[in-house]
C-alpha positions in Angstrom: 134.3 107.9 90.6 131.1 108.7 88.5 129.2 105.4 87.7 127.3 105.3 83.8 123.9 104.8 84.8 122.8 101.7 83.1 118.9 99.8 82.0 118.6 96.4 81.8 116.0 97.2 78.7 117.3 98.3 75.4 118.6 102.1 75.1 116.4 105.4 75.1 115.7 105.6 70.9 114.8 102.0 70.8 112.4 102.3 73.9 111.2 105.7 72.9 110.4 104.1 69.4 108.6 101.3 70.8 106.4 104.0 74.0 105.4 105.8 70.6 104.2 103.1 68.3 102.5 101.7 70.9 100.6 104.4 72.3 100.1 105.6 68.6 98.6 101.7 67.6 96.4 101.4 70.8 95.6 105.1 71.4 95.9 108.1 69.2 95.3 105.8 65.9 91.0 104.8 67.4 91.1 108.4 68.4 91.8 110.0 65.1 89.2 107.5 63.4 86.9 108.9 65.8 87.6 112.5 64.2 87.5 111.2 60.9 84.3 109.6 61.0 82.7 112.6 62.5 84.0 115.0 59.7 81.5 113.8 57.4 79.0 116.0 59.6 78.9 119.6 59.0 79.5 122.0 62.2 75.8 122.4 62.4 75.1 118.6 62.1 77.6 118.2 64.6 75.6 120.9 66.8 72.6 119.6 66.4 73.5 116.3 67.2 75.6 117.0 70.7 73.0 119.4 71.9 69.8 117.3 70.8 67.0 118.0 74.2 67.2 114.2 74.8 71.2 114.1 74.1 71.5 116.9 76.7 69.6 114.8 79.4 71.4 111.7 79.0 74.5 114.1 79.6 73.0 115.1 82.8 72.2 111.8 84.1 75.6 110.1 82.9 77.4 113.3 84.8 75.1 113.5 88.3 75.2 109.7 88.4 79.1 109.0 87.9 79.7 111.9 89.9 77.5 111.1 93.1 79.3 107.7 92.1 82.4 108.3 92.2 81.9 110.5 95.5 80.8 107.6 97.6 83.5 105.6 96.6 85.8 108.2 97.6 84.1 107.5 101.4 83.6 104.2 101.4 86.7 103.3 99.6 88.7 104.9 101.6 87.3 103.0 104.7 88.1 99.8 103.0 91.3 100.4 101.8 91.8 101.8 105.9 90.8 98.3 106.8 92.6 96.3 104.5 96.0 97.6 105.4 95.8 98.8 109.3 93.9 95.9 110.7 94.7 92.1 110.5 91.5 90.0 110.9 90.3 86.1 109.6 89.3 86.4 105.8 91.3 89.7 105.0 92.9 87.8 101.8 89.0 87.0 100.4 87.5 90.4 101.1 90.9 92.0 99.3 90.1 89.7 96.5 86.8 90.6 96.1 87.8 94.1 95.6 89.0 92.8 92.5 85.8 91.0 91.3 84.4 94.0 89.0 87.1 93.9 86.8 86.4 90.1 86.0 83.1 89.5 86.1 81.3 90.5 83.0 79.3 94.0 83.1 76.2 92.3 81.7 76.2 89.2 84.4 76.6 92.6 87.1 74.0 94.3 85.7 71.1 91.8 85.7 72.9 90.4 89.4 71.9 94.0 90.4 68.7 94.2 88.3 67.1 90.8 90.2 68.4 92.1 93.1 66.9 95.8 93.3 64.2 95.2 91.2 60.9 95.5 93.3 60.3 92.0 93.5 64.3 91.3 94.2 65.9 89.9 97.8 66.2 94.0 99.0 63.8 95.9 96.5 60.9 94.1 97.9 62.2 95.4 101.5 62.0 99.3 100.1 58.9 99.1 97.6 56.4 98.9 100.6 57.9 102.2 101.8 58.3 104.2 98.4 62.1 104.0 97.9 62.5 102.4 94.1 66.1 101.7 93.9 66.0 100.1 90.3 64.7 101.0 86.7 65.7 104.5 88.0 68.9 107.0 88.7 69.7 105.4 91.6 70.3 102.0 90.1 72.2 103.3 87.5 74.1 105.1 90.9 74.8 101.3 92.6 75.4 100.2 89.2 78.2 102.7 89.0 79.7 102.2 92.6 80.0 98.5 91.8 81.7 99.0 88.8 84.5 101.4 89.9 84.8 100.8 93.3 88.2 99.1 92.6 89.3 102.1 91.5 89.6 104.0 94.2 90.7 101.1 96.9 93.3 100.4 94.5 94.7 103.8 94.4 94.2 104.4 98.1 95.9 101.1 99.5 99.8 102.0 98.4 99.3 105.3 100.2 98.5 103.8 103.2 100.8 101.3 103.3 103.7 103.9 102.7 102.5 105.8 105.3 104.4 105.6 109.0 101.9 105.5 111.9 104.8 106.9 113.8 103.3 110.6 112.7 99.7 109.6 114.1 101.3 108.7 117.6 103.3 111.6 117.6 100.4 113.7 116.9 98.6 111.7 119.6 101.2 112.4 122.3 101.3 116.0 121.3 97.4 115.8 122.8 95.7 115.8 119.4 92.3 114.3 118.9 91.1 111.3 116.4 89.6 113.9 114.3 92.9 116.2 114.7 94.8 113.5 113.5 92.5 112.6 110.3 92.1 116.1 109.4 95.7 117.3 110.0 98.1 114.4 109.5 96.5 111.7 107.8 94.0 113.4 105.2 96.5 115.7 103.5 98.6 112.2 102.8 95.4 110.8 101.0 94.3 113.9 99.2 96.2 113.2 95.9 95.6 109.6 95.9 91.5 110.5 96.4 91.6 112.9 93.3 93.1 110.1 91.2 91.1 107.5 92.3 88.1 109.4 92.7 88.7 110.9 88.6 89.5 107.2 87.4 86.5 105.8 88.8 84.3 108.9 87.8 85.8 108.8 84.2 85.3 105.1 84.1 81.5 105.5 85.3 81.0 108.4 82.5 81.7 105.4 79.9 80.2 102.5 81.9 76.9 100.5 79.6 76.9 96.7 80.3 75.8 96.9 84.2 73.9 100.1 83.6 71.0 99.4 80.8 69.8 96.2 83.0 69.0 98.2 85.8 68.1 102.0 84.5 65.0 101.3 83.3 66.4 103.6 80.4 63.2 105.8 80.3 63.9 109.1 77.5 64.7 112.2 79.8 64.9 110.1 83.0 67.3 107.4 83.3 68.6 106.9 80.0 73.0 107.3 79.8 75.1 108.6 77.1 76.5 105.2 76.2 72.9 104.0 75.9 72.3 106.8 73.5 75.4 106.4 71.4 74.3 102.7 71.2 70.7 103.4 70.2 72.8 105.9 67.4 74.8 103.0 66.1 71.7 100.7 65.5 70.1 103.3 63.4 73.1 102.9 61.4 73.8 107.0 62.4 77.1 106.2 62.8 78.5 110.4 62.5 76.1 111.3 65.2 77.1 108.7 68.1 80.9 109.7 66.7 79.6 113.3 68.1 78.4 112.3 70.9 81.3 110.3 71.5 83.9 113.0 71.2 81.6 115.5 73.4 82.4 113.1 75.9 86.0 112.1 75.3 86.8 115.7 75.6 84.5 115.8 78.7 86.5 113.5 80.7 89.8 114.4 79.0 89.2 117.3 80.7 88.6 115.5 84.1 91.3 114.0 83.9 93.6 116.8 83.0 92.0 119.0 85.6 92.8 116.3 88.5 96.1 115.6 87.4 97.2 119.3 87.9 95.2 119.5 90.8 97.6 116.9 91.9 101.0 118.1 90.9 100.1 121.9 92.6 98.7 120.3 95.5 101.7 117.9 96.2 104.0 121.4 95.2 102.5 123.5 98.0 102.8 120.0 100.4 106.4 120.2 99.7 107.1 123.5 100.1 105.6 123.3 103.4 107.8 120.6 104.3 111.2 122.5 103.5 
């Protein structure tokens, strides 16, 4: 006998209905005022403004920064999140919490935190001033600003993976006479891969957007250490608001592209993982 699949929430056009207004109210509906607003430019307005010498730079350091960003937190995160679920140790419940405390403590309290504390007169910046290294009022502050920030991101994503997955394959690999490395490489690594691209792109997208813990410690210097969001801020206080609109969408379709790009590097990568399993 065939059993009538059954939901305990309310039938497929009621819930469709309600997955479309939503995402149309919280989603599409800020996006399309975003478009509006920038149609009162003309193309070469628009041009100008998105490719302004300064604009351009603050491109380059919101890119290199959230990018070498989000790379170290792929590492790093990854450690963690190896920590947190193979090993059982005193405190493992407070350091799992803290992973979370990015999300709840307000950007601007993070950024001057980090500002007093990288700053050349702060606890560690005073440590690396005599020898040359200036860590704040630079790119990489804006860099630690940006692994603060989205290193839940990547933890997060990572975590479920590992939990899911049986250390029965890394002793079988073991017996079979394969190495630490072996085992990372071969067995473990191609389990993680997917999960790294997402949480990697999240945190990277997140850092492209990221202003609260950033201006505290850039230094925001034109052409040096000054970020997008800075500049789209700077925009709006001018009262320009069809030029930071521009500069907005440039990089709404910037990581809307990211995104897109790791999400189908995902579903081919987990394809060809299959196929190698039949």
């Amino acid at each position: 006998m065939q059993i009538k699949n059954s939901s305990i929430i309310p039938g497929f056009n009621i819930s469709m209905g309600i997955t479309i207004f939503y995402i149309s109210f919280i989603i599409l509906l800020p996006l399309i005022s975003i478009i509006i607003v920038a149609a009162d430019m003309t193309w070469m307005q628009f041009v100008h403004a998105v490719f302004d010498r300064r604009i351009i730079s603050g491109y380059i350091v919101s890119i290199v920064c959230s990018l070498t960003a989000a790379i170290i937190n792929c590492l790093f995160g990854t450690v963690l999140a190896w920590v947190l679920v193979r090993y059982d140790f005193p405190g493992k419940a407070i350091i799992d919490g803290l992973i979370e405390l990015p999300f709840a403590v307000p950007t601007a309290v993070a950024g001057i935190s980090l500002a007093s504390l990288y700053a050349p007169a702060g606890l560690i910046g005073s440590i690396t001033a005599p020898w040359g290294i200036k860590l704040a009022y630079c790119q990489i502050g804006i860099t630690i600003a940006l692994v603060f920030v989205t290193i839940p991101f990547v933890v997060r994503t990572i975590q479920p993976i590992l939990q899911n997955l049986d250390p029965s394959f890394e002793e079988a690999a073991f017996t079979l006479g394969a190495g630490r490395f072996t085992i990372l490489r071969k067995v473990v690594l191609p389990e993680l891969l997917p999960a790294l691209l997402l949480g990697g792109g999240l945190a990277f997208a997140r850092a492209l957007g990221e202003y609260g813990s950033v201006i505290f410690i850039a230094g925001n210097m034109p052409y040096k250490s000054e970020i997008v969001p800075l500049l789209i801020m700077v925009k709006l206080q001018q009262f320009d608001y069809p030029q930071a609109t521009a500069i907005a969408i440039v990089m709404l379709i910037f990581s809307f592209v990211i995104m897109l790009a790791i999400n189908s590097l995902q579903i081919h990568y987990q394809a060809i993982i299959s196929g190698g399993r039949k």
